[in-house]
N, C-alpha and C positions, 0 to 999 in steps of 0.2 A: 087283178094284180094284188098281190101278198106286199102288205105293207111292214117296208124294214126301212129301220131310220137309225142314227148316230149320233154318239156324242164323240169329238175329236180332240181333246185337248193338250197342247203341248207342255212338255214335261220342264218347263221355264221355273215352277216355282206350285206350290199349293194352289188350290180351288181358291176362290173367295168370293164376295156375295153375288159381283157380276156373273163370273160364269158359273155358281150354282143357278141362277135364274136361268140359264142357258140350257145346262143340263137339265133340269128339270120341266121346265117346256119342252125339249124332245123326248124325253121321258113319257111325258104325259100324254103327248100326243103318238107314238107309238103304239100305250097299252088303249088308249083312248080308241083306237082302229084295228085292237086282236092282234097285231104287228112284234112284229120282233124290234129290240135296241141292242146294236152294236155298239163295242166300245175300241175306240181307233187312238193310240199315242203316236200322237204328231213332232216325233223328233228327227225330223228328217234335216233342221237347222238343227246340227251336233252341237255347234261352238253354243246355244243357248240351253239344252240339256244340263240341267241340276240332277248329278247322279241321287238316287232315290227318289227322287220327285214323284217319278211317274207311279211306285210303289204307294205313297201317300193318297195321290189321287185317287187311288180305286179305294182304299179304304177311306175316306171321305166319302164317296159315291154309295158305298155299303150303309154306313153311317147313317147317310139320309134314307136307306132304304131304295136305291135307285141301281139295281141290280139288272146287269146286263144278260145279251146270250148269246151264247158260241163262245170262239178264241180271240184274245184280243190280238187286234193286227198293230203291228209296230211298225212306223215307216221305214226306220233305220235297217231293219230287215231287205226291204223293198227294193233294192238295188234296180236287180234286172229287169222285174217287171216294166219301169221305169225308162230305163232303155230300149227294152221292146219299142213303147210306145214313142219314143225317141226317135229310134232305128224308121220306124213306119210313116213319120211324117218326112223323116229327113229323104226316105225310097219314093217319095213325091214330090220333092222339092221344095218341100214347104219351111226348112231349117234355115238358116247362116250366121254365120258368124259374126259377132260385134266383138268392134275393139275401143267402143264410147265406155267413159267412162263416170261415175252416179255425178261428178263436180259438171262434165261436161254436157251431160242429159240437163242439168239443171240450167244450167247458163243458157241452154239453145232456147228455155221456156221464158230467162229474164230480158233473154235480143227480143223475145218478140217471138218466135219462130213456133212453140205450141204456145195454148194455151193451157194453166192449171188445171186439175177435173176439178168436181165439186169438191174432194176430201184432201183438195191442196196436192193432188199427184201429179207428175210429172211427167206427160206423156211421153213416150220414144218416138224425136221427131224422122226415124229411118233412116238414120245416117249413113249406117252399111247394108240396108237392103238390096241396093245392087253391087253390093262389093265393098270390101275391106277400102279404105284412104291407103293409099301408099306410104310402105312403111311399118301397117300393124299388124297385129296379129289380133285373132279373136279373142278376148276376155271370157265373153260370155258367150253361149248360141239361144237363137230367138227366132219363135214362129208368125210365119206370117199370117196374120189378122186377115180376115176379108171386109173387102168395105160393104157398111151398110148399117141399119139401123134395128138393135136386135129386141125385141117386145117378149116379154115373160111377164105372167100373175103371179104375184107376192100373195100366198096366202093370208098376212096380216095385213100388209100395207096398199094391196091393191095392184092395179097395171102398174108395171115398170119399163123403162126402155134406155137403150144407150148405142153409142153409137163409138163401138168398140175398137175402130181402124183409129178414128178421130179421136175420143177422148184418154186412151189408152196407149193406142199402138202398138207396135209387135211385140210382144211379151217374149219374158227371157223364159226356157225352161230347164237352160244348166248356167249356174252363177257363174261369175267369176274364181269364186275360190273351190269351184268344182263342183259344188255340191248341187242337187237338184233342187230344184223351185218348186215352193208352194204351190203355186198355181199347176202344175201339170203332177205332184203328186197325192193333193187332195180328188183331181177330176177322175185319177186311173183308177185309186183307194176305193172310192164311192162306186165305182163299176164293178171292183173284185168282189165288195163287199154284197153286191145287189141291191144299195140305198137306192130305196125311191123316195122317200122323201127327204132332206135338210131342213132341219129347223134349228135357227144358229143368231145370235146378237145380229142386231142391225149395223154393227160396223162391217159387217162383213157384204153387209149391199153391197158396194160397189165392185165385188170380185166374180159378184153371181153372173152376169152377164157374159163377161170373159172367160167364165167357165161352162160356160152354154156353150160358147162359138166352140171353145175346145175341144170338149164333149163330141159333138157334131163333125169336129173333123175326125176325131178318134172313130169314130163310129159308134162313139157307146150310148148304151140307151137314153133318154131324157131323166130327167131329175124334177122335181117340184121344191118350191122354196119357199119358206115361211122364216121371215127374221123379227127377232122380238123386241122390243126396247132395251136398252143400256140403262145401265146406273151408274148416273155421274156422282162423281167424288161433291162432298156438299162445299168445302171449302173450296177448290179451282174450278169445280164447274166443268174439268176432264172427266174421261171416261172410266171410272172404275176397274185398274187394273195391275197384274206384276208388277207393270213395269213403274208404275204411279206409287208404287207401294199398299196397297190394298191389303190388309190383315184376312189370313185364313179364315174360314167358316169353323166357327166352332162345332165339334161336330159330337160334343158334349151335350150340344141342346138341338137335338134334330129338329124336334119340332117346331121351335120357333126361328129355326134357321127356313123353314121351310115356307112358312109362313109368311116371314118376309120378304121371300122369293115371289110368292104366290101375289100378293100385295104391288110388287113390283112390277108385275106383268099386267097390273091394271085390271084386278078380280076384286069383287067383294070379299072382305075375310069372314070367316064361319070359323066356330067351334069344332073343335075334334078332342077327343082322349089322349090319342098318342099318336105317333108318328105313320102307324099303318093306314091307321083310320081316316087319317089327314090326305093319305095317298089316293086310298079308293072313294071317296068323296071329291076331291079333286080330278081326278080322272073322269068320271061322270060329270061333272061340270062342265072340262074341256070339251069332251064329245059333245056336250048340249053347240059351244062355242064355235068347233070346228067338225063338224060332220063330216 
């Protein structure tokens, strides 16, 4: 198998050190296996699209020397693909319509009724899986989950497992305000694109599971996962990000933006010249790490 891997980032706001460390781990692990890196703008949530953003991003990416190959894929483009895979589960009967709403998901978890997952989420306790309550109409539509308990290797982190019906529940994969869901157009993106591997922040464990079961109902081939550590912000102890306020990567100073990346992911630091040099020495590393 020809290894192709991604970086997917949404066009909300500039890179900064978290998800340089993201990028740069997939990166590494890529050329680290002869493999091609895809580069995928995940602006499929329009209402959070910072017009230019996504323009910035790739020259930051350049900047560190983290040069991608092929076309980049834009979600916003994605429409029909999208519905395709929409259209395919709904001709199985795997689709319906919700008319819950995020106050009333939440309340069903403080009666008692789910429980939180680990990352404080909210399960969907099914309220219209066998039908609308009378009276609603659908908000969202949501696929239905199979029960059971789903086991995948974390290439950093080791076995993992979740129990996807239970800790989740049916996943939405067209919102309320129309738009498509993360969850079903990261899973389709990753299939067009022919990603076999994900290597992506560890906040994003708890989605990889649910997008296994996805996957599998899509029919699309398997995927492998590797999530890396976060960097928390030092003063709240949160996770380094836009939405936290996180300051751009300067990309004035590659190398030591790079460096610090590298340091982040829990590497020894070494000496390099310049920024190339710092890449192909780091790359050989990895592959020592991850064969």
């Amino acid at each position: 198998m020809n290894y192709i891997g991604r970086f997917a980032p949404s066009p909300s706001g500039p890179l900064h050190a978290g998800s340089l460390v993201a990028a740069l781990a997939s990166w590494l692990d890529a050329r680290a296996h002869d493999g091609r890196w895809r580069l995928r703008i995940e602006d499929v949530d329009t209402p959070r699209t910072v017009p230019g953003t996504a323009e910035r991003i790739m020259a930051q990416l350049e900047a560190m020397g983290l040069s991608w190959d092929g076309e980049i894929m834009w979600q916003s483009r994605r429409g029909d693909a999208y519905q395709a895979a929409f259209d395919g589960l709904a001709a199985r009967g795997l689709i319906y319509g919700c008319g819950c709403t995020r106050r009333e998901i939440a309340d069903s978890a403080l009666r008692g009724q789910t429980a939180p997952g680990a990352d404080g989420e909210r399960p969907y306790p099914g309220t219209c899986r066998h039908g609308l309550p009378e009276g609603r109409q659908a908000r969202a539509w949501r696929v239905r989950m199979p029960e059971g308990v789903e086991h995948f290797e974390d290439r950093w982190l080791g076995p993992q497992e979740q129990d996807v019906a239970q800790a989740v529940g049916d996943i939405a994969l067209r919102r309320a305000d129309g738009l498509w869901a993360y969850q079903l157009a990261v899973v389709v993106d990753d299939a067009a694109q022919g990603v076999t591997d994900v290597v992506r922040g560890a906040d994003l464990l708890s989605s990889t599971a649910r997008q296994i079961v996805l996957g599998r109902l899509l029919g699309l081939p398997p995927v492998r996962y590797l999530h890396v550590p976060l960097i928390l912000d030092a003063g709240s102890g949160l996770k380094l990000s836009k939405q936290n306020g996180a300051p751009p990567i300067d990309t004035g100073e590659p190398l030591a933006a790079l460096q610090a990346a590298w340091r982040a992911l829990g590497f020894a630091p070494f000496e390099a010249p310049d920024r190339d040099a710092f890449l192909r020495e780091a790359t050989a590393r990895w592959a020592r790490r991850f064969p």
